[in-house]
N, C-alpha and C positions, 0 to 999 in steps of 0.2 A: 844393576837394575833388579836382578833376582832377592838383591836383600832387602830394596825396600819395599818390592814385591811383597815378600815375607815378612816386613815391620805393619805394610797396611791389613796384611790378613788377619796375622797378629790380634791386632787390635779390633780389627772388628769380631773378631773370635771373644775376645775381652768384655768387649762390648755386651755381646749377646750373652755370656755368663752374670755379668751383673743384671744386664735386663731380669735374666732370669732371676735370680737371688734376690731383685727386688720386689719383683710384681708374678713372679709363679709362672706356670706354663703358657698365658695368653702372652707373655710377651715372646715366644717362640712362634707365634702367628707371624707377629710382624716382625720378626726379627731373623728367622729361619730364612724367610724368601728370599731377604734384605740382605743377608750376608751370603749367599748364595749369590747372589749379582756382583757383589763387590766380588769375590773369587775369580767369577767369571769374565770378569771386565778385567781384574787386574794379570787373569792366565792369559786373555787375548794380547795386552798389549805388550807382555815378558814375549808373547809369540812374534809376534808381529815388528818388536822393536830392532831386530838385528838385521832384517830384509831390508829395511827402511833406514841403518846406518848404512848398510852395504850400496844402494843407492844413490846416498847423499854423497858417499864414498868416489863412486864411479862418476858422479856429475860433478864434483870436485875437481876430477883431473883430468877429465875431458876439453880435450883445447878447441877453441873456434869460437865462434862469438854467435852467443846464444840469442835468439829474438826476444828471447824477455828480460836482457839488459835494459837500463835504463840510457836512453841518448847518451849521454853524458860517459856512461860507463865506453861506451860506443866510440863516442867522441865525436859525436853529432852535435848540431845546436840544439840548445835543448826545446825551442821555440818550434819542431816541425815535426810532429808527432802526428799519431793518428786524432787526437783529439785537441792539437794545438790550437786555442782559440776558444773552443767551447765554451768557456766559463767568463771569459771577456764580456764587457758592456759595448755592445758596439753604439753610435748616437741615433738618439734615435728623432724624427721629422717631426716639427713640431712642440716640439719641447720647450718649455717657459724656459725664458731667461731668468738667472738670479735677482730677484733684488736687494738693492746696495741695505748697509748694514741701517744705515737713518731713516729710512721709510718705513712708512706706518700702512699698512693697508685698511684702503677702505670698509666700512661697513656694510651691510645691508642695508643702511638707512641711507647712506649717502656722506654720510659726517664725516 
C-alpha cells in the first residue's frame, strides 16, 4: 500500500512540475492546493488502512452467526425476512380483466 502510495504522489508531484514548465507560476495556484490534497488524502488512507485489515481480520475469525448474514447463509427460507414481501404485487379490487387477444375496443363514437 505504501508504494502505491508513493507511485500516486509521485505523479501528481510530476504533474505539478510540467504544470509548471508549461504555463509558469499560476499554475502552482491550482496546482499547489491540488496536490496538497492528493498527499493528504493518500497519508490518511496509508494511515488508516492497517486498522481496518486488522478488523476485517478479527470479524473473519469470529465464530457465531452474525445478524447481517443473509437467510440463506442462515439457513432460513429465504422468503421470511424483515422485508419479505415488500416488493410483491399483491391483487388488487377492482381490477379490469384482460381482454382476449381478437377484440377490438370500442371507440368514442360507438363504432
Amino acid at each position: 500500500m505504501a508504494r502505491l502510495a508513493g507511485a500516486v504522489i509521485g505523479m501528481a508531484a510530476v504533474a505539478l512540475g510540467f504544470g509548471y514548465l508549461a504555463f509558469g507560476w499560476p499554475a502552482l495556484l491550482l496546482g499547489g492546493p491540488l496536490f496538497v490534497g492528493v498527499a493528504l488524502t493518500v497519508v490518511v488512507l496509508v494511515l488508516t488502512e492497517r486498522p481496518r485489515a486488522l478488523l476485517r481480520e478479527r470479524r473473519e475469525t469470529r465464530t457465531g452467526d452474525s445478524p447481517w448474514k443473509s437467510a440463506v447463509e442462515r439457513g432460513e427460507r429465504a422468503g421470511s425476512g424483515l422485508m419479505s414481501g415488500f416488493f410483491e404485487l399483491s391483487p388488487q379490487a377492482g381490477a379490469e380483466e384482460p381482454v382476449p387477444s381478437g377484440a377490438r375496443p370500442t371507440g368514442v363514437d360507438g363504432r
